[in-house]
N, C-alpha and C positions, 0 to 999 in steps of 0.2 A: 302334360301341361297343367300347371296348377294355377287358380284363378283366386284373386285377392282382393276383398275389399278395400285394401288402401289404395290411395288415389293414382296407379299408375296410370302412364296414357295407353297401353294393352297389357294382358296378361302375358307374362313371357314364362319360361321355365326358371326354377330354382337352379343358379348355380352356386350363389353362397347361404348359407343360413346359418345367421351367428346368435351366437347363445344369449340367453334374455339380458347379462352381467352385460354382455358387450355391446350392445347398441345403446347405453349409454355414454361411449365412449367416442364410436363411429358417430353418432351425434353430433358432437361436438363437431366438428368437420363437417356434418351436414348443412348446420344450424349457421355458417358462417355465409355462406351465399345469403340469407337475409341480413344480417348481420351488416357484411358490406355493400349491400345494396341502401338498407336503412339507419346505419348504424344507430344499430337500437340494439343498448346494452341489454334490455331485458332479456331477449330470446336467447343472450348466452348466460344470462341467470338463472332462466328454468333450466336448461343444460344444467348450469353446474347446480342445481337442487335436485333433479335427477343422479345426477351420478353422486353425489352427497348421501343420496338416501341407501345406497351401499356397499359405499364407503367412508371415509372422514372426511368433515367438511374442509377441514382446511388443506389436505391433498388432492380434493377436489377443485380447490381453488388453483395449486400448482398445474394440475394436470391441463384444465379450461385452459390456461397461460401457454401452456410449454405448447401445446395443440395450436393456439392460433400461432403461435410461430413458427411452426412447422407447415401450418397450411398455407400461411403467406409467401413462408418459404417455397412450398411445391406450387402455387402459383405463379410466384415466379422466375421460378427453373424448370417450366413445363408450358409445351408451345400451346396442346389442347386443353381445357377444362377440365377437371376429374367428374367422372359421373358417378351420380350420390341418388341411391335410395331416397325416397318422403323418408322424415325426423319419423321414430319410432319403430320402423320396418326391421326385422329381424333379416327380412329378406335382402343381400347386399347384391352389389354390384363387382365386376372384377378388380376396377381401381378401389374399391373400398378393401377387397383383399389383401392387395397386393401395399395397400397403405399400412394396416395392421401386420401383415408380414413380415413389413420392413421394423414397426417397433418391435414385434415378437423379436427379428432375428436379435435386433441391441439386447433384447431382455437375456437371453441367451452367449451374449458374447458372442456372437458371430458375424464378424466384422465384412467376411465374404459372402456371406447369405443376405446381410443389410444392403451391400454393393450391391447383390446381382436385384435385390427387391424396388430397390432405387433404381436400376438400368431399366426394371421391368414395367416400372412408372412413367418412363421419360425422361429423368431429368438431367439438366446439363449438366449441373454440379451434385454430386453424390454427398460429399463428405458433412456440410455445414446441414444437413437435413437426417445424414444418420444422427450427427451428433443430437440434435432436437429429438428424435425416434428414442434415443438412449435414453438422454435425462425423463423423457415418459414414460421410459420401461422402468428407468427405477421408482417415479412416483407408483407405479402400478406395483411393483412390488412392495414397494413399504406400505400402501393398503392390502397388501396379503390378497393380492391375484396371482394367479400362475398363466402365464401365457406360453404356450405348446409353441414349441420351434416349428415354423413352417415347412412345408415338403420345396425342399429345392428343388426337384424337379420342376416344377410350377414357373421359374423362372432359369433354367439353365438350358431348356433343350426347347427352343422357340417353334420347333417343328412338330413336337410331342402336340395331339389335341387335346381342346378345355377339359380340365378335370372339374368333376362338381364337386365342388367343398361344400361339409355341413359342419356346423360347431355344436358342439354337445357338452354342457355344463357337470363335471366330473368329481362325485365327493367332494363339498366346501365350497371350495370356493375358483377351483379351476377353467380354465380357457381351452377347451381342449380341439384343435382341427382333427379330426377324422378325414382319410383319404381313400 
């Protein structure tokens, strides 16, 4: 059991832990639940100055874009909520994984690994949310990240139990999941 200053409502165990590069990105997604409750553009402007600050501002700008439409989109093509870490927590949740999964798989071309990360989310319509997932993998790539192809297993064998994922930041500037 690992115990955490940030604000959870208990301490639970780590099952994802993503690298410092990427909970700027997981953010973004987090930071939208205020967002659309206040809409108040600020809170997705320190977002995108966060993620500015390690990347280029103006792919930072695309990427903030392509992300709330992606997450409008999985809200609504998805019956439950997705549950999201506090802003800043390295520490994620499974739908935070399985969100990043799905853009890894596009970043990788793998149109069947994006499907089954999409099935493994919930949603009704798969296609119009890889295609969102995509166009983020490539802002991500034209800022020179690398995002590790996710372990299919994670989302092909539903009987298989939870794997704890940790992410580990690899030479420069890589994305790397460890399994």
């Amino acid at each position: 059991m690992v115990v955490s200053a940030l604000p959870f409502k208990e301490p639970a165990p780590i099952g994802v832990l993503f690298p410092p590069d990427c909970v700027p990105v997981i953010d973004i997604f987090r930071a939208l639940g205020d967002f659309e409750e206040n809409y108040d553009i600020t809170a997705l402007d320190q977002i995108e100055d966060r993620l500015a600050r390690i990347i280029n501002r103006d792919v930072a700008k695309g990427i903030v874009s392509d992300a709330l439409l992606l997450a409008f989109g999985l809200r609504r093509e998805r019956i439950e909520a997705m549950d999201f870490a506090p802003l800043r927590s390295r520490r994620g949740t499974p739908d935070e994984y399985k969100l990043l999964a799905l853009i890894a798989a596009t970043f990788w071309h793998d149109l069947s690994l994006a499907s089954d990360a999409a099935t493994a989310l919930h949603v009704a319509h798969a296609q119009p949310l890889i295609s969102l997932a995509f166009d983020i993998a490539r802002r991500l790539e034209a800022a020179g990240l690398k995002l590790e192809a996710p372990d299919p297993r994670l989302f092909r064998s539903p009987s298989t139990p939870p794997v704890d994922v940790s992410a580990g930041r690899v030479g420069g500037r890589v994305i790397q999941y460890e399994f």
